[in-house]
DOGU-690008 format. One line per 4 residues: number of its first residue (from 1); for each residue x, y, z of N, C-alpha, C, O. Coordinates in steps of 0.2 Angstrom, whole numbers. Each point is the difference from the previous one (the first is absolute). Layout:
NUM	X Y Z X Y Z X Y Z X Y Z; ... .
This chain:
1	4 -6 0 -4 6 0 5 6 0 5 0 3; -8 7 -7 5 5 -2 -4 4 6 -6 1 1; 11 2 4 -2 5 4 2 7 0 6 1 -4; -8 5 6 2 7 -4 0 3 11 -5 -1 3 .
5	10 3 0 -2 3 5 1 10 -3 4 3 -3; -8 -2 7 0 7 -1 6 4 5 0 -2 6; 4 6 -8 2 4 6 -1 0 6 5 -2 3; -10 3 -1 -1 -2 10 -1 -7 2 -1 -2 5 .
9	1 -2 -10 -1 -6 3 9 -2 -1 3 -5 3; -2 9 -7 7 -4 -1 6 3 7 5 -3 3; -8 11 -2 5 0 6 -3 0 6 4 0 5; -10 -2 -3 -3 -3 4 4 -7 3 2 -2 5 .
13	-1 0 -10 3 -8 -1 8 2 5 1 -4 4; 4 10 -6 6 -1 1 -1 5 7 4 -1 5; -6 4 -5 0 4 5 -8 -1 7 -2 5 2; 1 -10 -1 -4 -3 4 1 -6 2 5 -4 -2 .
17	-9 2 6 1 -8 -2 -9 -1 0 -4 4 2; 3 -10 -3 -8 -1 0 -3 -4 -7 4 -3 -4; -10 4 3 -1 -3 -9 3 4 -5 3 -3 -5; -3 7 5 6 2 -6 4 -2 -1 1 -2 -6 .
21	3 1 11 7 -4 0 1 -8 -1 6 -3 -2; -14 -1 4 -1 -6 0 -1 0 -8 3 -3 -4; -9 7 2 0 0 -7 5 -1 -6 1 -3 -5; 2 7 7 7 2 -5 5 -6 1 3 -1 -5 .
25	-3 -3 10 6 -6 0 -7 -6 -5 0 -3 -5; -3 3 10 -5 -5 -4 -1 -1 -8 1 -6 -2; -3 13 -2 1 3 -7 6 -3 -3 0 -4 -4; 6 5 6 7 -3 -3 -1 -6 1 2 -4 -5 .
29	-3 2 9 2 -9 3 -7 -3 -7 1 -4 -5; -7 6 5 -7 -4 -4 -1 2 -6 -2 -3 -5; 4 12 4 -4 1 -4 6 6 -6 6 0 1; -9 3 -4 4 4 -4 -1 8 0 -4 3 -2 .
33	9 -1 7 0 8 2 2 5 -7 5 0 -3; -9 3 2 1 6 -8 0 6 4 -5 0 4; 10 5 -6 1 5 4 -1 7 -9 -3 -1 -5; 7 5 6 2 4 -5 4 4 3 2 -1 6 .
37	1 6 -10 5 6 1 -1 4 5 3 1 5; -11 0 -8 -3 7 2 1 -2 10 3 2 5; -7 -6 -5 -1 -5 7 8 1 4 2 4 3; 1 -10 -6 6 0 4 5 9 1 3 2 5 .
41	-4 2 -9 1 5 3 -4 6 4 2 5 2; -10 -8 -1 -2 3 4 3 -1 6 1 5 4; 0 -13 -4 0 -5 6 5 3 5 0 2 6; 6 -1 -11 6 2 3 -2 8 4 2 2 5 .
45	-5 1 -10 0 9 5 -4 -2 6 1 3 5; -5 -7 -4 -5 -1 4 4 -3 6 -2 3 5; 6 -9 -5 2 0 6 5 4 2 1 1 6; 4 2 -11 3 3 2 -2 9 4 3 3 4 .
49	-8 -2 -6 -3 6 2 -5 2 5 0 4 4; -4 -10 -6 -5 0 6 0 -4 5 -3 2 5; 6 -10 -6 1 -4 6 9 1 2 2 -2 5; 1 5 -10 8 3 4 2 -4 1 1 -1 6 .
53	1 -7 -11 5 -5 2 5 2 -4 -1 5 -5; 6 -10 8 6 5 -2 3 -3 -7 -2 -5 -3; 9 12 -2 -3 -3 -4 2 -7 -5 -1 -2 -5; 7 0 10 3 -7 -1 -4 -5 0 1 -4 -4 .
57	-7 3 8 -5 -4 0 -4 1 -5 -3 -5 -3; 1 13 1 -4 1 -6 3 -4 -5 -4 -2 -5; 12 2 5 1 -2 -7 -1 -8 0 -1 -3 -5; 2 -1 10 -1 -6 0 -4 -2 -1 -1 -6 -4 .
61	-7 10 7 -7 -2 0 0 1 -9 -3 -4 -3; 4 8 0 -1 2 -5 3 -7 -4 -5 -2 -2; 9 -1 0 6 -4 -2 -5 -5 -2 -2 -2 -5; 0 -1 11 -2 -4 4 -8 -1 -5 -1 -4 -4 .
65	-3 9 5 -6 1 -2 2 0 -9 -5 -2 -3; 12 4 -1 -1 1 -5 0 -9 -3 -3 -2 -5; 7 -1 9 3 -8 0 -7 -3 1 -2 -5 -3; -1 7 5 -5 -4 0 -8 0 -4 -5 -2 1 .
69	8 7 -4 -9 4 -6 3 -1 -6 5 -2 -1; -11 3 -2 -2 -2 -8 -1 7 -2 -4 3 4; 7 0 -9 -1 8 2 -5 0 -6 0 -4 -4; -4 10 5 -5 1 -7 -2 8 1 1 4 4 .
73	-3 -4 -10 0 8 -1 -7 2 -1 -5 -4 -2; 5 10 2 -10 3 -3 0 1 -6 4 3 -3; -8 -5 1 -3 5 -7 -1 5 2 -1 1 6; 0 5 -10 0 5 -1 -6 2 0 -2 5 4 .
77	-2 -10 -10 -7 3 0 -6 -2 4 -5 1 -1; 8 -5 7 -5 -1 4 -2 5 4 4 4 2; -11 -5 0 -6 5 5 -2 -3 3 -1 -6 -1; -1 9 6 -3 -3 7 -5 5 5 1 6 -2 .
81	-4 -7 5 -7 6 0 2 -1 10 -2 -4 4; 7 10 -4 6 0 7 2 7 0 3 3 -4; -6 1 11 4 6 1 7 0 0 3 5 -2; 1 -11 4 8 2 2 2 -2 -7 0 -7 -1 .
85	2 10 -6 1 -2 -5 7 -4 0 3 -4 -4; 0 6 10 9 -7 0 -4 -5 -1 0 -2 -6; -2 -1 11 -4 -8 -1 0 -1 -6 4 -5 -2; -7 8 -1 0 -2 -9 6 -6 -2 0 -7 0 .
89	4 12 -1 5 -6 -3 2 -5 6 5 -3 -3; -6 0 8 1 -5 3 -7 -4 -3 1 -4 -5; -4 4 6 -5 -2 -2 0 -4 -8 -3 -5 -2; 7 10 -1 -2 -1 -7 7 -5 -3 0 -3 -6 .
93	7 3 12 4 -4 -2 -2 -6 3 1 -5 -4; -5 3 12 -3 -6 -1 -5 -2 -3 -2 -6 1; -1 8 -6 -5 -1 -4 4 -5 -5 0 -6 -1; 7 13 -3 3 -3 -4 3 -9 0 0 -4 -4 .
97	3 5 12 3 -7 2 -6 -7 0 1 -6 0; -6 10 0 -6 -6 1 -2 -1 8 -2 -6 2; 3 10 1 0 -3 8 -7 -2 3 -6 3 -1; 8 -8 5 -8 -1 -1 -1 4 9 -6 0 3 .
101	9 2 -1 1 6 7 3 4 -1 5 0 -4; -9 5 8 1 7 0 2 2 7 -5 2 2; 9 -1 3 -2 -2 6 3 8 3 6 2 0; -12 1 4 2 9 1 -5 -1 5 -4 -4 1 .
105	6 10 4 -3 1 5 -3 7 1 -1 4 4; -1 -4 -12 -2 7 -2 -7 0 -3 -3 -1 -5; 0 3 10 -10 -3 -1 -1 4 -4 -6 0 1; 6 5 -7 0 2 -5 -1 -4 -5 -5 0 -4 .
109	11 -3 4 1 -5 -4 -3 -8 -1 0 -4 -5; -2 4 12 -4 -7 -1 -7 2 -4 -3 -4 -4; 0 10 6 -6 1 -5 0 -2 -6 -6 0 -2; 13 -1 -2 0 -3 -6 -1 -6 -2 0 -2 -6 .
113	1 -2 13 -3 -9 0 -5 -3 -5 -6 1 1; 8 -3 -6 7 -3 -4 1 5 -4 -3 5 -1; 10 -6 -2 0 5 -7 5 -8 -5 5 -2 0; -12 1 -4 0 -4 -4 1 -9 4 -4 -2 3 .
117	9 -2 -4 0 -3 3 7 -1 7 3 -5 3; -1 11 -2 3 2 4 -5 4 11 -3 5 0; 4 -10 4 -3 3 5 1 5 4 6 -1 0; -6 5 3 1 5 3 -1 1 7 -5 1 3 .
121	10 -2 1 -2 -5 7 5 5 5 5 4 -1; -8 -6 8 5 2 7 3 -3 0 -1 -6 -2; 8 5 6 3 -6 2 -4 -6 6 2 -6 0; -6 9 4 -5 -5 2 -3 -4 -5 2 -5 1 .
125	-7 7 -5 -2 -4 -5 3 0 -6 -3 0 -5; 9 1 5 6 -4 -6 -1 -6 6 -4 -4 1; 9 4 3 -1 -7 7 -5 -5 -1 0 -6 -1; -5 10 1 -6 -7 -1 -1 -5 -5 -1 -6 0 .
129	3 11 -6 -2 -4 -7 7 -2 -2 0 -5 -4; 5 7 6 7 -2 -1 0 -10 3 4 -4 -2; -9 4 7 2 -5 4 -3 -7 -3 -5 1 -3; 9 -8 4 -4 -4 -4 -4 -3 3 1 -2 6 .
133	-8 1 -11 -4 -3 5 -2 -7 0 1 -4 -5; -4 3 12 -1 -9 0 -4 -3 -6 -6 3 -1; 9 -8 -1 -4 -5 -5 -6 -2 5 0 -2 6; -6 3 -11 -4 -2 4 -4 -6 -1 -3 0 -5 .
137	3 -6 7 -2 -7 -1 -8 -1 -5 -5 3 1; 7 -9 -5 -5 0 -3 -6 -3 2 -6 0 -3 .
């Protein structure tokens, strides 16, 4: 399965601990993390600026996240019916990748559940649907 984490869920992941951070090892270990440009350099000012780790860890977490994603990029011509027009191209390079997750904790963005066959999820309910479920006897 191709997973797309958005910015906060991705520094959420390095600078917390909690589901975020369960998510994000999970993802590598089951499934197929796709990141982009755009993304991974948000990633980077965001820890560096707002959660203030330092920045020899920045560069590792970075290294680390790049080793382990499928990078993909936006179309240009994609729209999307969203006040924060950034989202845009995150959005539009997981579309590109094919992801079948979107996973932000940006409730704006879930309002757009689905776009196309791509879902649009919190990290709680990526969790849910992420998990395998029991075979049920016939």
């Amino acid at each position: 399965m191709r997973v797309f984490f958005d910015t906060n869920v991705l520094a959420a992941a390095f600078a917390t601990r909690g589901l975020c951070s369960e998510l994000f090892h999970e993802v590598l270990g089951r499934h197929e993390l796709v990141s982009s440009l755009a993304i991974l350099t948000e990633l980077e000012r965001v820890l560096l600026d707002k959660f203030k780790v330092p920045a020899d860890q920045v560069d590792g977490i970075m290294a680390f996240v790049r080793s382990g994603s499928h990078l993909s990029e936006p179309d240009g011509k994609a729209s999307y019916p969203i006040n924060d027009t950034d989202d845009a191209p995150h959005l539009s390079a997981a579309e590109n990748a094919q992801c079948e997750f979107f996973v932000t904790g940006d409730k704006e963005l879930w309002a757009l559940d689905p776009i196309g066959a791509m879902r649009i999820v919190s990290p709680g309910d990526f969790r849910s649907a992420a998990e395998p479920q029991p075979q049920k006897d016939l």
